[in-house]
N, CA, C and O atoms as a GROMACS GRO file, in nm:
protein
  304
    1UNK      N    1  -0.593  -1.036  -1.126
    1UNK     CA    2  -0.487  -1.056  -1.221
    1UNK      C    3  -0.358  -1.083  -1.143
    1UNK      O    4  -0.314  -1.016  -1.050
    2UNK      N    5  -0.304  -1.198  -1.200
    2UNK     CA    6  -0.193  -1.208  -1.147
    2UNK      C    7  -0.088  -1.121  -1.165
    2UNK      O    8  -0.086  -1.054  -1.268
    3UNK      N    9   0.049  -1.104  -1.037
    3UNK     CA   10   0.162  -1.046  -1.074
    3UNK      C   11   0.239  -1.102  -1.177
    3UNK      O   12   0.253  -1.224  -1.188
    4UNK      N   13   0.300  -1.004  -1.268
    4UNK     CA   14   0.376  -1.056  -1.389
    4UNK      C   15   0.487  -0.938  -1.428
    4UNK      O   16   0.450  -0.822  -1.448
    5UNK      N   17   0.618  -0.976  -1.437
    5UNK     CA   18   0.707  -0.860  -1.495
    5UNK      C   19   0.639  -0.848  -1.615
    5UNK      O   20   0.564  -0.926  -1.674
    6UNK      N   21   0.687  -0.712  -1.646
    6UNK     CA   22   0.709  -0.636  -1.768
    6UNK      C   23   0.840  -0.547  -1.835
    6UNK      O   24   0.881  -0.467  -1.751
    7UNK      N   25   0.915  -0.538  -1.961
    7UNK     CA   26   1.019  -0.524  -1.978
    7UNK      C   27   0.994  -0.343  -1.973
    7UNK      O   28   1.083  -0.260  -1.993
    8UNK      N   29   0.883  -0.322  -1.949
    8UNK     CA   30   0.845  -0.148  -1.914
    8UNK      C   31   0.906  -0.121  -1.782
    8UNK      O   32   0.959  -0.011  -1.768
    9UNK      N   33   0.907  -0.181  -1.710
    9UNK     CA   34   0.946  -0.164  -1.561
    9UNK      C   35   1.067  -0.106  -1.584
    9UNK      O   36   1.117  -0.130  -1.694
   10UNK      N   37   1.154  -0.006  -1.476
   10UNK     CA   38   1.263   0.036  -1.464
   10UNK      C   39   1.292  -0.042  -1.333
   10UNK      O   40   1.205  -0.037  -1.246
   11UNK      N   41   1.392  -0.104  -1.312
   11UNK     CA   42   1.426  -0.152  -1.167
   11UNK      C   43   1.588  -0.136  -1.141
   11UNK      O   44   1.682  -0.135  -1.220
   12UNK      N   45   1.583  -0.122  -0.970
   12UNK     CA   46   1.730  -0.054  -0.943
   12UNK      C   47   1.694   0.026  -0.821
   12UNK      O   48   1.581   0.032  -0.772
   13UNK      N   49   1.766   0.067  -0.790
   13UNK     CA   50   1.772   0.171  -0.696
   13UNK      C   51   1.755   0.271  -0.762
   13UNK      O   52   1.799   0.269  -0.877
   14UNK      N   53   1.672   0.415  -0.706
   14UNK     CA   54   1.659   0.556  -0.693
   14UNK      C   55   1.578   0.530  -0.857
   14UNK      O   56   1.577   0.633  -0.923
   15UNK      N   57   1.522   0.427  -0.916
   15UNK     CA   58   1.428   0.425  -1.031
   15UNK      C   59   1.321   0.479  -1.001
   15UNK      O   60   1.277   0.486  -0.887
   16UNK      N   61   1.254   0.536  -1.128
   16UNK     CA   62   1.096   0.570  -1.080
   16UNK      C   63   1.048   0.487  -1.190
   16UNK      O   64   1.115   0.414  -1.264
   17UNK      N   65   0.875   0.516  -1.189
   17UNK     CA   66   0.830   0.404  -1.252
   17UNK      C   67   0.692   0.472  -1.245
   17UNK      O   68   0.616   0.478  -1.148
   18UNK      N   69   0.676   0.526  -1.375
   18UNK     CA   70   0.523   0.587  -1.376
   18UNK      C   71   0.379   0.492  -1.429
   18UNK      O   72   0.373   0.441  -1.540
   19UNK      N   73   0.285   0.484  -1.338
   19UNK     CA   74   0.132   0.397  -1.378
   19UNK      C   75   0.052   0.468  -1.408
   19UNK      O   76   0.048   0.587  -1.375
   20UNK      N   77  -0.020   0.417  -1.470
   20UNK     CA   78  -0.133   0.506  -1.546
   20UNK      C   79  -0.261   0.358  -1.617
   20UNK      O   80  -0.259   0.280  -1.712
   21UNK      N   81  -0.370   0.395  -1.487
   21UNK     CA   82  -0.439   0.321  -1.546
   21UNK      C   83  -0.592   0.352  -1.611
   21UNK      O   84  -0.667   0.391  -1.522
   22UNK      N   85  -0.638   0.348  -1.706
   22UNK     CA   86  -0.755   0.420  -1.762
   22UNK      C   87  -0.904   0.304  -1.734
   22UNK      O   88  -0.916   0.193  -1.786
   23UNK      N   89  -0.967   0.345  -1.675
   23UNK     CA   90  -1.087   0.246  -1.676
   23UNK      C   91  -1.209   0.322  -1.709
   23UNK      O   92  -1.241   0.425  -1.649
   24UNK      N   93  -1.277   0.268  -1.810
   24UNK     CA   94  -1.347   0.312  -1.919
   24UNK      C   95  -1.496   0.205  -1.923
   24UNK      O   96  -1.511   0.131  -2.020
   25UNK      N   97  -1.574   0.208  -1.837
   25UNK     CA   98  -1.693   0.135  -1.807
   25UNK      C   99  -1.665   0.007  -1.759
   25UNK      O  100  -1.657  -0.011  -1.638
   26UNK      N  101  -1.648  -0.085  -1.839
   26UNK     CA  102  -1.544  -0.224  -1.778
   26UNK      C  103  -1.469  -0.244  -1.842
   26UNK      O  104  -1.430  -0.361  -1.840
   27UNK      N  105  -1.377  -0.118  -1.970
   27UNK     CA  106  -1.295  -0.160  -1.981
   27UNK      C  107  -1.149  -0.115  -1.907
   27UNK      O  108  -1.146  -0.012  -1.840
   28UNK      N  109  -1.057  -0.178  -1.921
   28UNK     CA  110  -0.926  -0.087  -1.847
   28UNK      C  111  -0.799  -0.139  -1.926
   28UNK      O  112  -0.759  -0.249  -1.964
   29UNK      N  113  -0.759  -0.018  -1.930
   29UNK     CA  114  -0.614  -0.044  -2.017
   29UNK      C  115  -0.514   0.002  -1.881
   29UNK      O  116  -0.558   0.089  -1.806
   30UNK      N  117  -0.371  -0.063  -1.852
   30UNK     CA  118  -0.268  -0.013  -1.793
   30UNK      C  119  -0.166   0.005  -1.839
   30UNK      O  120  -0.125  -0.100  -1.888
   31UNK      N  121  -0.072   0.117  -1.854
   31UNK     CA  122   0.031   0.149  -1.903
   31UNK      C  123   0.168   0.165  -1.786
   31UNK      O  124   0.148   0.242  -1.692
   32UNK      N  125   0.245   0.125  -1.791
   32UNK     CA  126   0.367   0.150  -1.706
   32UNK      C  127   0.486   0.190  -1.788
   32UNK      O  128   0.538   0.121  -1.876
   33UNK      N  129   0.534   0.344  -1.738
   33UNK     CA  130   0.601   0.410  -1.860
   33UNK      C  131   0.603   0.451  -1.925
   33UNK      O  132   0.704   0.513  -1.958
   34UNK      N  133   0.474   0.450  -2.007
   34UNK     CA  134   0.394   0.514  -2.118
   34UNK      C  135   0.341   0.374  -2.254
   34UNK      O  136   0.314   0.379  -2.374
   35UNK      N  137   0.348   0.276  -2.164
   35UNK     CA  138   0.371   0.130  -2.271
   35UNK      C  139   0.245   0.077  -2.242
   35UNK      O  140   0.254   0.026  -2.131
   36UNK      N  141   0.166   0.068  -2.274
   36UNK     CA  142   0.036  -0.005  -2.304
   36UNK      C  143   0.105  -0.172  -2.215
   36UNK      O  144   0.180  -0.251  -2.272
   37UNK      N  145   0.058  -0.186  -2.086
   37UNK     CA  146   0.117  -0.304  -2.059
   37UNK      C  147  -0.029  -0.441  -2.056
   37UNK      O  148   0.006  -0.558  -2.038
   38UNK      N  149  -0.116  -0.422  -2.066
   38UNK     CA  150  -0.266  -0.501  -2.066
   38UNK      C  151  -0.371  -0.408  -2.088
   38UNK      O  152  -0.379  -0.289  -2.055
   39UNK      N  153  -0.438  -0.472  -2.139
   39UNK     CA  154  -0.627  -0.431  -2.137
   39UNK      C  155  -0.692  -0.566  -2.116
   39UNK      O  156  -0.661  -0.675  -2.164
   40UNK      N  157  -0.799  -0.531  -2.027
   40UNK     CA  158  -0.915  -0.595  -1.978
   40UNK      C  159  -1.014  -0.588  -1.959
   40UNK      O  160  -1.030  -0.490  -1.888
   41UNK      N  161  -1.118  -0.642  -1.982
   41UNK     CA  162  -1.248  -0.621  -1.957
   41UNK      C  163  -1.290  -0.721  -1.800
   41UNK      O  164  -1.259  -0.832  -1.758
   42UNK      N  165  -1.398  -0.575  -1.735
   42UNK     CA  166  -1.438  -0.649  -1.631
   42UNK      C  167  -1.545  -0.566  -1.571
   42UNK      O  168  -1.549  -0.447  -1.539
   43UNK      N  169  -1.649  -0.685  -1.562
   43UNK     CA  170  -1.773  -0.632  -1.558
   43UNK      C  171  -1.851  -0.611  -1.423
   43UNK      O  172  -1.963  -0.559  -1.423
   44UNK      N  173  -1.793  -0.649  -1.315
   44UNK     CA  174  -1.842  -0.681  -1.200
   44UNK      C  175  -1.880  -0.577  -1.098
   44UNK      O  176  -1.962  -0.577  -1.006
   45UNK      N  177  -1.801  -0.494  -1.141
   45UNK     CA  178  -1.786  -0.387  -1.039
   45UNK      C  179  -1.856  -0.227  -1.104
   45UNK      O  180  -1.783  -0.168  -1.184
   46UNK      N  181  -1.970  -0.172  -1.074
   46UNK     CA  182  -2.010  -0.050  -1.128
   46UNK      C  183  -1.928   0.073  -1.064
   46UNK      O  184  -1.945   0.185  -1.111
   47UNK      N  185  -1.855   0.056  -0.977
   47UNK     CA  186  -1.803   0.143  -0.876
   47UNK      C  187  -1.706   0.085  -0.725
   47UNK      O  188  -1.715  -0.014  -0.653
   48UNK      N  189  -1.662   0.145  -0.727
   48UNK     CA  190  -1.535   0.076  -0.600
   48UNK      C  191  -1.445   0.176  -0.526
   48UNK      O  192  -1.469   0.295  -0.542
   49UNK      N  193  -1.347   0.139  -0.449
   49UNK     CA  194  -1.239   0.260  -0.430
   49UNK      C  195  -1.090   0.185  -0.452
   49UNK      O  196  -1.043   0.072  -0.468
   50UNK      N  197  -1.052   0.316  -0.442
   50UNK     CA  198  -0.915   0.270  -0.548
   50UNK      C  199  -0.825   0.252  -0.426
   50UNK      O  200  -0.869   0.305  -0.324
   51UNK      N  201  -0.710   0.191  -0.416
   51UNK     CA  202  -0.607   0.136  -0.368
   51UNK      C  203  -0.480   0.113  -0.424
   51UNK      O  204  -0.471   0.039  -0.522
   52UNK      N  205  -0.354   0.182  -0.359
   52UNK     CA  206  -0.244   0.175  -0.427
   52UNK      C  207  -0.141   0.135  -0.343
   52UNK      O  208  -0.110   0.201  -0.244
   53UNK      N  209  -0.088   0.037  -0.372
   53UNK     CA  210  -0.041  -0.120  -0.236
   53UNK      C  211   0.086  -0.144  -0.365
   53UNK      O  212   0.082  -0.177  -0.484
   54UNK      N  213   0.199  -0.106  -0.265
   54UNK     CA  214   0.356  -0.133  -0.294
   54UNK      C  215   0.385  -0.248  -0.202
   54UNK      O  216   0.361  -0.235  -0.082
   55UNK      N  217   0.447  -0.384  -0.261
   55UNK     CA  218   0.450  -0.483  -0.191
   55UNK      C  219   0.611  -0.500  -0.174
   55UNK      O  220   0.626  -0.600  -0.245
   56UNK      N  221   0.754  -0.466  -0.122
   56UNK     CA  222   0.840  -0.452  -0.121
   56UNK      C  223   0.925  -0.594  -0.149
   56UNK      O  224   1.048  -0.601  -0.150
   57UNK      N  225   0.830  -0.711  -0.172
   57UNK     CA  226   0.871  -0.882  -0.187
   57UNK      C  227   0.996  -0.868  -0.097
   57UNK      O  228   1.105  -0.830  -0.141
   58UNK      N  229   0.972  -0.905   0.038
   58UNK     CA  230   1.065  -0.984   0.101
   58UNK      C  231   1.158  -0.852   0.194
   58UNK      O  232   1.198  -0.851   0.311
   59UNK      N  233   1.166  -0.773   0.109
   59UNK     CA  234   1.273  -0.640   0.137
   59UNK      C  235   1.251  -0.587   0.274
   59UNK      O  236   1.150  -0.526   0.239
   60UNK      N  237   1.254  -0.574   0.329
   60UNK     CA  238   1.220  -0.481   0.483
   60UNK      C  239   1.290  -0.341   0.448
   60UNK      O  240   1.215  -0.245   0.434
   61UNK      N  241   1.441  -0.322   0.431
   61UNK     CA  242   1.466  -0.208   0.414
   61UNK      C  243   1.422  -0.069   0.286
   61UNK      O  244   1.454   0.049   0.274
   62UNK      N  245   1.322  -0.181   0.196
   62UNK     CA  246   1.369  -0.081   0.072
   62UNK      C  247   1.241   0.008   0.122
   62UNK      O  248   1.148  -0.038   0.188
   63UNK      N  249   1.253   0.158   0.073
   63UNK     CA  250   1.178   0.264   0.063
   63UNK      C  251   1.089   0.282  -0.091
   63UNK      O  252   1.125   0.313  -0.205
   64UNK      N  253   1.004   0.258  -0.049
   64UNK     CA  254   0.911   0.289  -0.120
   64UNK      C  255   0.798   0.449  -0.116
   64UNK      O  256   0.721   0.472  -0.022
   65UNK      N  257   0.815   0.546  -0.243
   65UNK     CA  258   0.706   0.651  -0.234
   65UNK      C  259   0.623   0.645  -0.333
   65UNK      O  260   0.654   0.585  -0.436
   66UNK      N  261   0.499   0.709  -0.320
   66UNK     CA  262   0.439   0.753  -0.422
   66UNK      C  263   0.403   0.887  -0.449
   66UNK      O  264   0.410   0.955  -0.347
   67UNK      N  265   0.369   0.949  -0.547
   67UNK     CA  266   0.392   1.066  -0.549
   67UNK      C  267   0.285   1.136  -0.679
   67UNK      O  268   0.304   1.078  -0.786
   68UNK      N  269   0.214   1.212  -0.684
   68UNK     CA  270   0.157   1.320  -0.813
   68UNK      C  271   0.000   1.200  -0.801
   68UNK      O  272  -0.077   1.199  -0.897
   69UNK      N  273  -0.012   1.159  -0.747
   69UNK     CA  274  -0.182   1.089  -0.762
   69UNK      C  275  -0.240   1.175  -0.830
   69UNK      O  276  -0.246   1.297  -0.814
   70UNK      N  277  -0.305   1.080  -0.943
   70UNK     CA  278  -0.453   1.213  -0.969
   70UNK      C  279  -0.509   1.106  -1.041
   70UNK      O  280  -0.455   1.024  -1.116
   71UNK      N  281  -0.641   1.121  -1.001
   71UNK     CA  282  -0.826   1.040  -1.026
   71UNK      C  283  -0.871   1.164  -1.130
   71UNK      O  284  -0.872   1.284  -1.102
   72UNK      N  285  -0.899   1.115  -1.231
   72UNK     CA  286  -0.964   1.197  -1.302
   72UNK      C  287  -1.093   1.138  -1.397
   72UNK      O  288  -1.089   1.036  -1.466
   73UNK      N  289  -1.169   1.199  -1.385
   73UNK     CA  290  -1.340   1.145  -1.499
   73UNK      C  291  -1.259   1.151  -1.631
   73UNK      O  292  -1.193   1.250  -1.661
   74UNK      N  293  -1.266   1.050  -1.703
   74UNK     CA  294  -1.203   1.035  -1.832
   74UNK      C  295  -1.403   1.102  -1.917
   74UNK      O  296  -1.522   1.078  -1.895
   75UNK      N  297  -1.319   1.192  -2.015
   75UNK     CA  298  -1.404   1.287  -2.135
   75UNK      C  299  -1.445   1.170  -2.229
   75UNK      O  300  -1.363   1.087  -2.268
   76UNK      N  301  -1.582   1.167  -2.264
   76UNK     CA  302  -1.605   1.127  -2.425
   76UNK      C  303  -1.656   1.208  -2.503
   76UNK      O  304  -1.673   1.178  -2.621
   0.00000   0.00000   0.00000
């Protein structure tokens, strides 16, 4: 999927910016903020590892953290 703004984003300095993505057999919904930002279906993959890649576009100085990770087995 390509990169694409969203008007969920907070941007600025000292912003935070909470993700939350749910993947649910092949399906996956992502929320940024608490905003439903896409759902997708995708079938390819039964299993994988996850990766969380801050791309700073161009910036050298800006600081980037992440912070509170959590993987969790979603309940049915």
């Amino acid at each position: 999927m390509d990169w694409t703004n969203h008007s969920a984003i907070r941007v600025g300095m000292h912003e935070s910016n909470h993700l939350r993505v749910i993947c649910d057999g092949e399906r996956f919904r992502v929320y940024l903020n608490g905003v439903l930002a896409t759902s997708f279906k995708d079938s390819r993959f039964k299993l994988g590892k996850l990766y969380v890649v801050a791309e700073p576009n161009g910036q050298t100085d800006l600081g980037i953290a992440f912070s509170d990770l959590q993987l969790r087995e979603v309940l049915r």
